[in-house]
C-alpha positions as CSV (number, residue, x, y, z in Angstrom):
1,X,48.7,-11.8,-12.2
2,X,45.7,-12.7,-14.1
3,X,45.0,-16.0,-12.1
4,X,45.1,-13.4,-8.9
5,X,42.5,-10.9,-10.8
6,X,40.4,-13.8,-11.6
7,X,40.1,-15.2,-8.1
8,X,39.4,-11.8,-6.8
9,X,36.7,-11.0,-9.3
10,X,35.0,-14.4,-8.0
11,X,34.9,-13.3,-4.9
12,X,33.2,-10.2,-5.9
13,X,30.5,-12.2,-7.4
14,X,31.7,-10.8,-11.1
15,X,31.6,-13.5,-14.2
16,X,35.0,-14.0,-15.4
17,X,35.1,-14.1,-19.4
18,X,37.7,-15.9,-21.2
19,X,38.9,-12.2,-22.8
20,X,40.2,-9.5,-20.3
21,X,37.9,-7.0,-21.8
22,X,40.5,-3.7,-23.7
23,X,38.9,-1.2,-20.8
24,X,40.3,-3.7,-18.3
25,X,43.7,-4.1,-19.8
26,X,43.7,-0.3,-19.7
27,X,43.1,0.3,-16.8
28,X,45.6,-2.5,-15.6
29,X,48.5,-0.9,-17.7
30,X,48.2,2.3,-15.4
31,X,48.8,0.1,-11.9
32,X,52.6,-1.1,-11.2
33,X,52.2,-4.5,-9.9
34,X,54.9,-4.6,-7.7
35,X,54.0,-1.4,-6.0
36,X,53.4,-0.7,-3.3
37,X,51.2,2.7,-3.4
38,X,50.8,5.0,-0.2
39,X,46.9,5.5,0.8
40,X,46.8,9.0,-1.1
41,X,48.6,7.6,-4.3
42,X,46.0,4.8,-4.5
43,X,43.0,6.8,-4.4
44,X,44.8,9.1,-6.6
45,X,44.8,6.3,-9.2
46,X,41.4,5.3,-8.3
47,X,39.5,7.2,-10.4
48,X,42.1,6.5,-13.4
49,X,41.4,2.8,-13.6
50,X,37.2,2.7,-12.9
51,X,35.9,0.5,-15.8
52,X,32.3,1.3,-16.4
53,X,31.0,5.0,-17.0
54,X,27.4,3.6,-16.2
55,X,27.5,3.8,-12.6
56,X,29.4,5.3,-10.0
57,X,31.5,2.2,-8.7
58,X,32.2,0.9,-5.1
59,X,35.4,1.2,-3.7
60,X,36.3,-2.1,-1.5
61,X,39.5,-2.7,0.5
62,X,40.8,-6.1,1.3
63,X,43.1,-6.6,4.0
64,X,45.1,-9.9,4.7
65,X,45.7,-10.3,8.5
66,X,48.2,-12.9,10.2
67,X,45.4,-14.5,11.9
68,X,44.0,-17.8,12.3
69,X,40.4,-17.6,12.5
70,X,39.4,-20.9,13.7
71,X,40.9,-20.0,16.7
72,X,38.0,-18.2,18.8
73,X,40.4,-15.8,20.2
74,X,42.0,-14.8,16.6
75,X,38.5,-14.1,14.8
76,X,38.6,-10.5,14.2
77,X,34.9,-8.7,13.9
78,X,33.6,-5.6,14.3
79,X,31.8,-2.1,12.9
80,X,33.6,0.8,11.8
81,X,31.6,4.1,11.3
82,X,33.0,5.9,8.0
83,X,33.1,9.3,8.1
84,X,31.7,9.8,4.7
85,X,29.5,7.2,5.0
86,X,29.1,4.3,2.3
87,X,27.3,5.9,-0.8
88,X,24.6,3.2,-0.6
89,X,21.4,3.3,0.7
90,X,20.9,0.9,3.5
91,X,17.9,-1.0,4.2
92,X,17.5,-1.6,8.3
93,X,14.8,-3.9,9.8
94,X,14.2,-3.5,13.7
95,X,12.7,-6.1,16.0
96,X,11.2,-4.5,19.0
97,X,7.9,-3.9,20.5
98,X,6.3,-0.9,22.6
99,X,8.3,2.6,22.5
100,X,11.6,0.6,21.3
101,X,9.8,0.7,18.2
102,X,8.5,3.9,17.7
103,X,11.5,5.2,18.5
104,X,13.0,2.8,15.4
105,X,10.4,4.1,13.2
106,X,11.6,7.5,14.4
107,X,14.9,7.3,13.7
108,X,13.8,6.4,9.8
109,X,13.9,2.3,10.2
110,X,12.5,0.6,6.8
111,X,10.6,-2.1,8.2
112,X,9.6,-2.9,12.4
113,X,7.9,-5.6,14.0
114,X,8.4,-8.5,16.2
115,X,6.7,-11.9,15.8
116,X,4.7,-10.6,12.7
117,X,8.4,-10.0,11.1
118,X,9.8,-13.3,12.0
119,X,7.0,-15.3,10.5
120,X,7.5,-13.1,7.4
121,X,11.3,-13.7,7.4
122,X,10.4,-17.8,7.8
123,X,7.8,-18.2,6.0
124,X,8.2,-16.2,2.5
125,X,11.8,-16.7,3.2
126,X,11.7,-12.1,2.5
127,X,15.4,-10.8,2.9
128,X,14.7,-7.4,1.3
129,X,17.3,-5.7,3.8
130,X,20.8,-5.4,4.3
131,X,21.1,-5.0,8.3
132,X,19.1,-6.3,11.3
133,X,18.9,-4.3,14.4
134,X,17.2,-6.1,17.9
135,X,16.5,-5.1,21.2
136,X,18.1,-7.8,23.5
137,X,14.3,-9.0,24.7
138,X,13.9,-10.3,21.3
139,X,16.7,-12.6,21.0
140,X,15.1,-15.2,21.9
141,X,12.1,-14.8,19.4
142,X,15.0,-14.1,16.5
143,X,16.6,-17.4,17.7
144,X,13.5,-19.1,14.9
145,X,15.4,-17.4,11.9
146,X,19.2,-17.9,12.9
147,X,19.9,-20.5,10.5
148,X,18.2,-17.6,7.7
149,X,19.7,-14.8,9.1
150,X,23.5,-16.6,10.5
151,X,24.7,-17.3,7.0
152,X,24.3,-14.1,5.4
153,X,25.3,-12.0,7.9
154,X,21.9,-10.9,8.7
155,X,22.1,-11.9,12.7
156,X,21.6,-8.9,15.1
157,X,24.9,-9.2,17.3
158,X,26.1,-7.3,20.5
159,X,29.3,-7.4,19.4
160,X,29.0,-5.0,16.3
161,X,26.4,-3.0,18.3
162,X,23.1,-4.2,16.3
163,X,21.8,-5.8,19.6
164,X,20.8,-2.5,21.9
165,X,18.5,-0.7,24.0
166,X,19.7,2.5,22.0
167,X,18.1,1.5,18.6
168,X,17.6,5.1,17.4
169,X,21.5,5.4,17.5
170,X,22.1,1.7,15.9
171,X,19.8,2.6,13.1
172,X,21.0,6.0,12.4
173,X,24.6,4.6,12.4
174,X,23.6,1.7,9.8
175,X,22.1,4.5,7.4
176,X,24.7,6.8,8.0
177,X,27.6,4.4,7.1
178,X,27.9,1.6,9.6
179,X,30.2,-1.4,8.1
180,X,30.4,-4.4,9.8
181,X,33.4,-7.0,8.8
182,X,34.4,-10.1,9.7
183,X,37.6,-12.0,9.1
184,X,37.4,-14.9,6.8
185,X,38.2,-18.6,6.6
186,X,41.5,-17.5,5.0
187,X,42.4,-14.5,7.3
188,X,41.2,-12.2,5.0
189,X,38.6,-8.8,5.8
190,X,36.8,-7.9,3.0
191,X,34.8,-4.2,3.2
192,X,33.0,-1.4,1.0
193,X,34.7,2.0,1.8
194,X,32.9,4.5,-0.6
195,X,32.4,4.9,-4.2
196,X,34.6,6.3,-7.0
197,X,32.6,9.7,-6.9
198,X,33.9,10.5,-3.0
199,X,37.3,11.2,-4.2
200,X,41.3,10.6,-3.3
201,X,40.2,12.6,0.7
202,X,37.2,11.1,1.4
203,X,38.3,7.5,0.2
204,X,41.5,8.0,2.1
205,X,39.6,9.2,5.6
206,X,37.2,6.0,5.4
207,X,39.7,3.9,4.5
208,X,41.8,5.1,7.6
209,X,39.1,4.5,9.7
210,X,38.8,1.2,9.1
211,X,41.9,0.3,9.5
212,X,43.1,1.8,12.3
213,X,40.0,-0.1,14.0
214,X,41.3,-3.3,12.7
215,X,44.6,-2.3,14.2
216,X,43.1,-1.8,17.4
217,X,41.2,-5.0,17.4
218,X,44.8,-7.0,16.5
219,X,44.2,-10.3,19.1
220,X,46.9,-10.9,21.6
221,X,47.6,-14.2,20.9
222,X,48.2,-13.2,17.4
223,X,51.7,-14.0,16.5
224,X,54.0,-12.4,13.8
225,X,53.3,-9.5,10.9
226,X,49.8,-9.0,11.8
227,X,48.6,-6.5,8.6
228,X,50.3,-8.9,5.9
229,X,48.8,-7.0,3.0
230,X,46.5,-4.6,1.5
231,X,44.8,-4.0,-1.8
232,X,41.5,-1.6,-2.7
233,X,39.7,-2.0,-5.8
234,X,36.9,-0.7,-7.6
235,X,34.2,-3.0,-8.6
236,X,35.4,-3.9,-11.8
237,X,38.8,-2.5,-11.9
238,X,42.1,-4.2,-10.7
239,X,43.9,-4.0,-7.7
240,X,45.8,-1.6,-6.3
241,X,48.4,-3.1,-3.7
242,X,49.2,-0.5,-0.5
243,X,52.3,0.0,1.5
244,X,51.5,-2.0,4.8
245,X,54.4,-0.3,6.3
246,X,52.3,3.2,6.0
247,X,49.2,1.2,7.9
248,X,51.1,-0.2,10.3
249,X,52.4,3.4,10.9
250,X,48.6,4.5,11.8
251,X,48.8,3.4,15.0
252,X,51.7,6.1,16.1
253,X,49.8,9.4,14.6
């Protein structure tokens, strides 16, 4: 158990001490590890194992998926609006030119330009935003920064709806709650569905959303238990393990 907690805190980004610290081991002693908690249960328990009463905590799902993803056709990807949005505050950068980017600066877009931004982005190497939104016309332009933007998930893509002529509804989307996922090397999606202070409905309807869209998007070729398992967290808390039977059940209400 703690060789699993450890890994999952490195992937958070969180430094591991040697010690479990006593608000952890808490907050452990209230989840049964072999569980397997229904969606209202969990977020139930959420608020019972938060660690830090300094800030209002994230609440992240993780959701392993019988998928292979370096098969093209088995990489899942997409953008799920959440009803209640995120809780963060979203940084959006637009590249387009003329009334595109009025209409960007309308819709409440931090920062829009076109050349001007990509020499900023390549040479000061700036990356103060979280999401990139592009009219299609300035692909080719944004093609410069790729190997800047590819890696850190920065790339405007038509597949997760950042690449439009609609950029008023992209960026309004992005601020309003927008997450985009991606299936990783070990068939694993990783995603933010709220914070601690949205409570056991709110946490339950956004995490519902998400995965009844990465239900949806299951790929045909796909073979066996394709939702293998489940667990949300809070930042620093542990994790909570969730009945995949109940998710595989969204799909028939």
């Amino acid at each position: 158990e703690i060789c699993e907690l450890v890994a999952s805190h490195c992937r958070k980004g969180i430094t591991v001490m040697a010690k479990v610290g006593k608000k952890f081991q808490a907050a452990l002693k209230l989840v049964d590890r072999e569980k397997r908690y229904s969606l209202q249960d969990a977020f139930e328990l959420i608020a019972k194992v938060k660690i830090s009463s300094k800030f209002d905590e994230t609440v992240d799902m993780s959701i392993r998926l019988g998928v292979d993803p370096k098969h093209a056709d088995q990489m899942v990807r997409g953008a799920v609006n959440l009803p209640h949005g995120t809780g963060k505050t979203v940084r959006v950068i637009v590249f387009a030119k003329g009334d595109k980017a009025k209409e960007a600066q309308d819709a409440g877009a931090n920062v829009v330009g076109a050349e001007d931004l990509v020499q900023k982005i390549q040479t000061e190497n700036w990356l103060d935003f979280d999401a990139a939104v592009a009219t299609p016309d300035m692909m080719g332009l944004i093609g410069r920064i790729a190997r800047i933007l590819g890696p850190r998930g920065l790339m405007p893509n038509p597949k997760v709806g950042t690449v439009t002529t609609d950029i008023a509804k992209a960026v309004r989307e992005l601020k309003g709650g927008r997450v985009e996922f991606r299936v990783e090397k070990a068939g694993i999606v990783h995603a933010p569905i709220g914070k601690v202070s949205f409570g056991s409905t709110k946490l339950q309807e956004n995490a519902r959303a998400l995965l009844e869209l990465l239900l949806k998007l299951k790929p045909g070729s796909a073979k066996g238990q394709y939702v293998k398992s489940t667990t949300v967290s809070t930042t620093m808390g542990p994790g909570i393990k969730l009945d995949v039977n109940e998710i595989i059940g969204l799909t028939a209400k």
